[in-house]
N, C-alpha and C positions, 0 to 999 in steps of 0.2 A: 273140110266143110267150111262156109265162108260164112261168118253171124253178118246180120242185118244190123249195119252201124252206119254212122254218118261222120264226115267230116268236119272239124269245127275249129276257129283259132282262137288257141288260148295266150293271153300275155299275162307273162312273169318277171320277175327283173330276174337280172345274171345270177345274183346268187344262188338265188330258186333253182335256177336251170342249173346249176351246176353241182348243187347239192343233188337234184337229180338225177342227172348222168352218170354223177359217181353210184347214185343208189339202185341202178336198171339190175347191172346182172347179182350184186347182193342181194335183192329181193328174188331175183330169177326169174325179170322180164326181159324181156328180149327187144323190146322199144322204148321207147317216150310214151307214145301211143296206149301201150300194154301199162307203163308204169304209174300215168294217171288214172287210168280207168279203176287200178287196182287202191291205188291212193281213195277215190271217190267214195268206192263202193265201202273202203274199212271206214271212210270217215262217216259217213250216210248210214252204216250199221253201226258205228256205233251211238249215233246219234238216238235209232230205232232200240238198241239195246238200255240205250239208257231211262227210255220214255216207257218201255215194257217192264223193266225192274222198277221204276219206280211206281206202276199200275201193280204190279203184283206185290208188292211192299204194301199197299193198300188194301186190297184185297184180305192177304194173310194178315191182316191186323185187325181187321171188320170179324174175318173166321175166328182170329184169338180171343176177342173181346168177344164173340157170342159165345166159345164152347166156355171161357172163364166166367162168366154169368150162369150157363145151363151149370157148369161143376158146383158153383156160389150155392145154386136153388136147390142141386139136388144134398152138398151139404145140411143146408138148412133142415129139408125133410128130415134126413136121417136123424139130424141132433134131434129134433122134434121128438123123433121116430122113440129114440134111444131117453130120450125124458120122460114121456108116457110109463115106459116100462122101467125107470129106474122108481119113478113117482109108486106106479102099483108094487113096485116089491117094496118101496119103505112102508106103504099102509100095511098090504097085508102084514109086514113083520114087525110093526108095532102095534097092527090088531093081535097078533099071535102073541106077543110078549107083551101086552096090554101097558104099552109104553107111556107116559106123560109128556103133554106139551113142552116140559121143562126139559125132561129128557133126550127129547126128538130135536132139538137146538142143540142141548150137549154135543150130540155125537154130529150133529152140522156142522158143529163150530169144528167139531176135532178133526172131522173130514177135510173141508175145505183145507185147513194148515195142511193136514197131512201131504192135500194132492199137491198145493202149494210149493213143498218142501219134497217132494218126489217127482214132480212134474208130469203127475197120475200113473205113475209105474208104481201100485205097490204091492208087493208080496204079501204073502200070509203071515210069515213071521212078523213084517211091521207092524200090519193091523192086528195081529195079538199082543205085539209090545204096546200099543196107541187105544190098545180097549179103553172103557168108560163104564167105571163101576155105575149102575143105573140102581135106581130106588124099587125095593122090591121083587129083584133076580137074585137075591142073596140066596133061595136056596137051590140054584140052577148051576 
């Protein structure tokens, strides 16, 4: 089958052309003809290859920055989420243990070092070693 090509003259100096000739059947072209066409089309792709990588470099950077912001917001809820209900279980249980302002900082202050010095891993046994005798639990 014959492709729809056209004739055309190309000038090169010797070198070119001889670096060529040597590279026809290394490549496994079978012309001159054959050996630039093939020349054109890798240097022309990779031209298009290079202009496509760096459009999709873009792209997946715009996608990274929106899903790291949507992850950011729905972070935020959750800490929200999870404050609400840390906030209601210190009331109720300083309504329950009919706790003092003085108190309720005690054990703030002993948390916060604690998670500090845990880096909020902390077991059962720490937080019975880190208790805080409070005013008025003496007979509990």
């Amino acid at each position: 089958m014959k492709r729809n090509s056209q004739k055309i003259t190309v000038t090169m100096d010797n070198d070119t052309l001889r670096l060529a000739d040597e590279s026809i059947s290394k490549l496994g072209c079978s012309n001159r003809s054959e050996l630039i066409e093939k020349a054109v089309r890798a240097y022309l792709g990779k031209d298009l290859l290079k202009e496509f990588s760096q459009e999709i470099a873009s792209v997946y950077g715009a996608i990274e920055r929106s899903e790291i912001k949507n992850m950011e917001e729905r972070m935020a809820k959750l800490s929200y989420k999870i404050a609400i209900e840390m906030a209601q279980v210190h009331v109720l249980l300083a309504s329950f243990c009919e706790l003092t302002y003085r108190d309720t900082q005690e054990v703030r202050k002993k948390a916060v070092k604690l998670v500090n010095e845990t880096r909020g891993f902390i077991t059962l046994p720490k937080a019975i070693r880190n208790s805080v005798e409070l005013e008025g639990m003496e007979e509990y």
